[in-house]
C-alpha positions in Angstrom: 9.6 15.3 -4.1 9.7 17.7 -6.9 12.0 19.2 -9.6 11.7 22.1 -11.6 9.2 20.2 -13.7 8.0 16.6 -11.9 6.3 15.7 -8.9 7.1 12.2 -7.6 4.5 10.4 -5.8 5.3 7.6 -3.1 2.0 5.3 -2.9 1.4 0.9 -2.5 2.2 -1.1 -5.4 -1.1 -3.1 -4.9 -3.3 -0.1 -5.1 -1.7 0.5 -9.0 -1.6 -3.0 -9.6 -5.5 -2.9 -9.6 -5.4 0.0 -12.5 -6.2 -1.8 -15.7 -4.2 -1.1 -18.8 -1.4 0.0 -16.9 0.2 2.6 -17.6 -2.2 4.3 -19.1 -4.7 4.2 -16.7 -3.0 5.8 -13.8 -3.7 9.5 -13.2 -3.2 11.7 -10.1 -5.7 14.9 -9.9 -6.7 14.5 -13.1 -3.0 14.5 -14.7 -1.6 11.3 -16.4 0.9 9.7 -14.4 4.3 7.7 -15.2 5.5 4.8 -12.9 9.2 5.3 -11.7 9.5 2.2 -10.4 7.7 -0.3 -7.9 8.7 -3.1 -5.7 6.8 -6.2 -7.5 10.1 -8.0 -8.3 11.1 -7.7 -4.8 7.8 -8.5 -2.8 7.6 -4.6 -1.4 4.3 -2.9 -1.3 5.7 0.2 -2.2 5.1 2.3 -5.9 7.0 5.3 -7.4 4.9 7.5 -9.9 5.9 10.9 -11.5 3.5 13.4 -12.9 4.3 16.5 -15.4 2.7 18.8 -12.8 1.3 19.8 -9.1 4.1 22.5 -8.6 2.0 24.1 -6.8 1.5 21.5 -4.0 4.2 21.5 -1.1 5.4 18.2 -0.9 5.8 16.1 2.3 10.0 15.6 3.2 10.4 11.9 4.2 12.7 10.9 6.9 13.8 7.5 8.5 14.2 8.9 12.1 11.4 8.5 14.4 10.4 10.6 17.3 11.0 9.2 20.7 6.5 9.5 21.1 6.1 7.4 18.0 3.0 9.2 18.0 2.1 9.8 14.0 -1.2 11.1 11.8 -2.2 9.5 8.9 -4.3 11.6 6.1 -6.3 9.7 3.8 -9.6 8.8 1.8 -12.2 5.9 2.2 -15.4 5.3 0.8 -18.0 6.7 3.2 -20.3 5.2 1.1 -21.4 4.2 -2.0 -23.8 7.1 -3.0 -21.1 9.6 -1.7 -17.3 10.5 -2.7 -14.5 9.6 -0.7 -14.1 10.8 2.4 -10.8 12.6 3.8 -10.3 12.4 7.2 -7.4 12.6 9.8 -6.5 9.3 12.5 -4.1 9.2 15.2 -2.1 6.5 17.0 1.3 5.2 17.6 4.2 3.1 16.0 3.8 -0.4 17.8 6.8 -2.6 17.2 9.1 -2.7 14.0 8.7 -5.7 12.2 10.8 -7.0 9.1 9.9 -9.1 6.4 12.1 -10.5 3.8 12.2 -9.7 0.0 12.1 -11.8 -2.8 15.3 -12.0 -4.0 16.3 -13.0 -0.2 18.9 -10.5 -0.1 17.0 -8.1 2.3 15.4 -7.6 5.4 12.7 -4.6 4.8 11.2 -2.4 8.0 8.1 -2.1 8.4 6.1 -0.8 11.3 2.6 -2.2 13.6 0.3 0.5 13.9 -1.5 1.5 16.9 -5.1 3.6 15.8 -6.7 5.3 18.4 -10.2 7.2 18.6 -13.2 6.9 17.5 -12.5 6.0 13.4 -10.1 3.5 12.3 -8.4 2.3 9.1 -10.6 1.7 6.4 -10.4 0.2 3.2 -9.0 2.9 1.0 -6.3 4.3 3.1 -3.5 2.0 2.2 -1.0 4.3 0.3 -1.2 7.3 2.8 1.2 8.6 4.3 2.6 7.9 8.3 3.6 11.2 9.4 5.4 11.8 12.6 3.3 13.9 14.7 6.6 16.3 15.9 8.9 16.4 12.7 5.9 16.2 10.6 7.7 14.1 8.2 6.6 10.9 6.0 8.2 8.1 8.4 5.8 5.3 6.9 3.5 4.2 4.0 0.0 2.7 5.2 -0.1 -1.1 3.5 -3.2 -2.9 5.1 -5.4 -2.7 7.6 -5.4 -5.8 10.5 -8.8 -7.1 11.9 -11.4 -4.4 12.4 -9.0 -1.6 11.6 -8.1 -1.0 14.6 -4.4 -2.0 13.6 -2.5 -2.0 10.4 1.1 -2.1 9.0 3.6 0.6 7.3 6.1 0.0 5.2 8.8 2.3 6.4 10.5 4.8 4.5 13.8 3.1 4.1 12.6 0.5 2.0 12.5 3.4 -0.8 15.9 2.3 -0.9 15.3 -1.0 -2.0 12.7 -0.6 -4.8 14.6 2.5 -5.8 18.2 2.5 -6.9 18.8 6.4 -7.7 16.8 8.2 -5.2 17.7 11.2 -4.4 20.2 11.0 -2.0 18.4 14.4 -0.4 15.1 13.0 -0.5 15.2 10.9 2.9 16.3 12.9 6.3 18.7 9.7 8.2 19.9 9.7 11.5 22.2 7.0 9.8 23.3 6.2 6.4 22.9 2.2 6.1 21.2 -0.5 8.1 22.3 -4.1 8.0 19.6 -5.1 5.8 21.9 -7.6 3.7 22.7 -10.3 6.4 22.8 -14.0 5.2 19.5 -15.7 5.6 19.5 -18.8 8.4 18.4 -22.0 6.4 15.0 -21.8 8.3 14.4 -18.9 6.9 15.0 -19.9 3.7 12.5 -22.9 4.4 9.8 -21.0 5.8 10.7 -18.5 2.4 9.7 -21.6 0.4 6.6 -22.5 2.3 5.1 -18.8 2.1 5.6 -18.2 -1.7 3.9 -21.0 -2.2 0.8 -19.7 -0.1 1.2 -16.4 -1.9 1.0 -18.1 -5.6 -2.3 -19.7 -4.6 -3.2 -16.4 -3.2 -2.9 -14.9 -6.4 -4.6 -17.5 -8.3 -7.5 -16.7 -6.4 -7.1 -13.1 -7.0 -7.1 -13.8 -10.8 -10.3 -15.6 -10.6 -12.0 -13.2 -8.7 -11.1 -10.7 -11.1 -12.6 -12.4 -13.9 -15.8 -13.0 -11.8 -15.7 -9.3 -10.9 -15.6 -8.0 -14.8 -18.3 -10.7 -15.5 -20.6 -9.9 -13.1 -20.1 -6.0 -14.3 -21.2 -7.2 -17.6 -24.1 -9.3 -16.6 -25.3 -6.1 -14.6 -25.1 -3.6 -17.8 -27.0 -6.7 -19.9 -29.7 -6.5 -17.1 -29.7 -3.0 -16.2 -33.7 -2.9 -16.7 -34.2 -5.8 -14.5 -33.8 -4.5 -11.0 -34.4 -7.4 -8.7 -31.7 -9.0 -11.1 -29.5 -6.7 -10.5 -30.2 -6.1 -7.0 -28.8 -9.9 -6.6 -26.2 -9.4 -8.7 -25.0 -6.6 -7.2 -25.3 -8.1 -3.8 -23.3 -11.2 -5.6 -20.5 -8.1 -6.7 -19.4 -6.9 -3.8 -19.1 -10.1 -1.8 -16.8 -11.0 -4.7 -15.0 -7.1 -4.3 -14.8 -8.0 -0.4 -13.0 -11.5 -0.5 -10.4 -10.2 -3.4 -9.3 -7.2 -1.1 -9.5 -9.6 1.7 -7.2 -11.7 -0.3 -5.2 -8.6 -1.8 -4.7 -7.8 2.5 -3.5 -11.4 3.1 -1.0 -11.9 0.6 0.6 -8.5 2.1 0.7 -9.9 5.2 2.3 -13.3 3.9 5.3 -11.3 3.0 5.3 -9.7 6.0 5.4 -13.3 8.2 8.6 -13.6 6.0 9.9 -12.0 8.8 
């Protein structure tokens, strides 16, 4: 979305919520960027940023219908590897089921999509924030949030959840087919237990992420310290990624325990 002077960028809160010194940190091709808003209060992996720039870009129009194929392309980068830049490359597949899970407050129910990937390549580690396009319209239906298993599925938050993170979209921003969903039904009791039972898993989730993080910025430091020592910091840096590996793997799980919500 863009206005005579911003850009608006729709990406996953977890991917900014890695960016240290936030907001400072954040920048999108080069240019400083400004968070609108973000779904952390309401458990929704979904982030809003805004850039002075990228006029020259034509942005993607979102929508909330979805073609009868369900057939959709995802764009996005991964690290190809570790001597190399990211790596852009197209995937294919199909919408599997619409799933729901349930926000913090307990006052929604927010869409979100199984994806199918088919070919060759499959979702890596890197992709989450790209967009879900529908292969007709060629509209943003979806928001890649993790990857499941091998990558050969994942899960998108759908674009009507914008809605919930975001109080003044623009009310031309999103194509409908309908103007409101019934996304504020009261919550069974069992719900509201099994509610209790995963926040819980998802705070000692995040504890773990916290101390991974701090093993993560020491082992960094232990590697500059020893940077003339190479079989040291061949075992250290064997000791940082298994570290990198389990906090993403942890990062992917605590998505998916607010998805169970549902």
């Amino acid at each position: 979305f863009q206005d005579k002077r911003l850009s608006y960028i729709l990406t996953c809160f977890h991917i900014i919520e890695d960016v240290d010194d936030l907001p400072d940190s954040i920048y999108v091709n080069g240019i400083p960027a400004t968070i609108v808003c973000t779904g952390k209060n309401h458990g929704i992996d979904l982030a809003v940023l805004k850039i002075d720039g990228l006029l020259d870009k034509r942005p993607l129009k979102l929508s909330s219908h979805i073609d009868d194929s369900k057939n959709f392309l995802i764009s996005g980068f991964y690290s190809f590897s570790r001597k190399t830049n990211p790596l852009l490359r197209e995937l294919k597949g199909n919408l599997g089921q619409k799933v729901q899970f349930i926000s913090n407050d307990k006052e929604a129910f927010v869409n979100a999509w199984d994806l199918n990937i088919e070919g060759k390549y499959k979702l890596e580690p890197g992709y989450s924030g790209s967009p879900v396009i529908d292969e007709i319209s060629k509209h943003v239906i979806g928001v890649v949030s993790c990857r499941i298993g091998l990558g050969n599925e994942g899960i998108a938050i759908s674009i009507d959840a914008l809605e919930n993170i975001w109080k003044d979209v623009p009310p031309e921003l999103i194509n409908r087919c309908s103007t409101k969903t019934d996304s504020t039904r009261p919550l069974p009791s069992y719900i509201l237990k099994k509610i209790e039972r995963l926040k819980e898993d998802i705070e000692r989730n995040d504890s773990r992420i916290s101390d991974l993080k701090v093993f993560i910025n020491l082992i960094s430091d232990e590697i500059d310290e020893n940077i003339d020592n190479l079989i040291r910091v061949h075992s250290l840096k064997k000791k940082l990624a298994r570290y990198e590996n389990e906090k993403n793997d942890y990062l992917s799980n605590r998505i998916l325990l607010l998805i169970h919500l549902g």
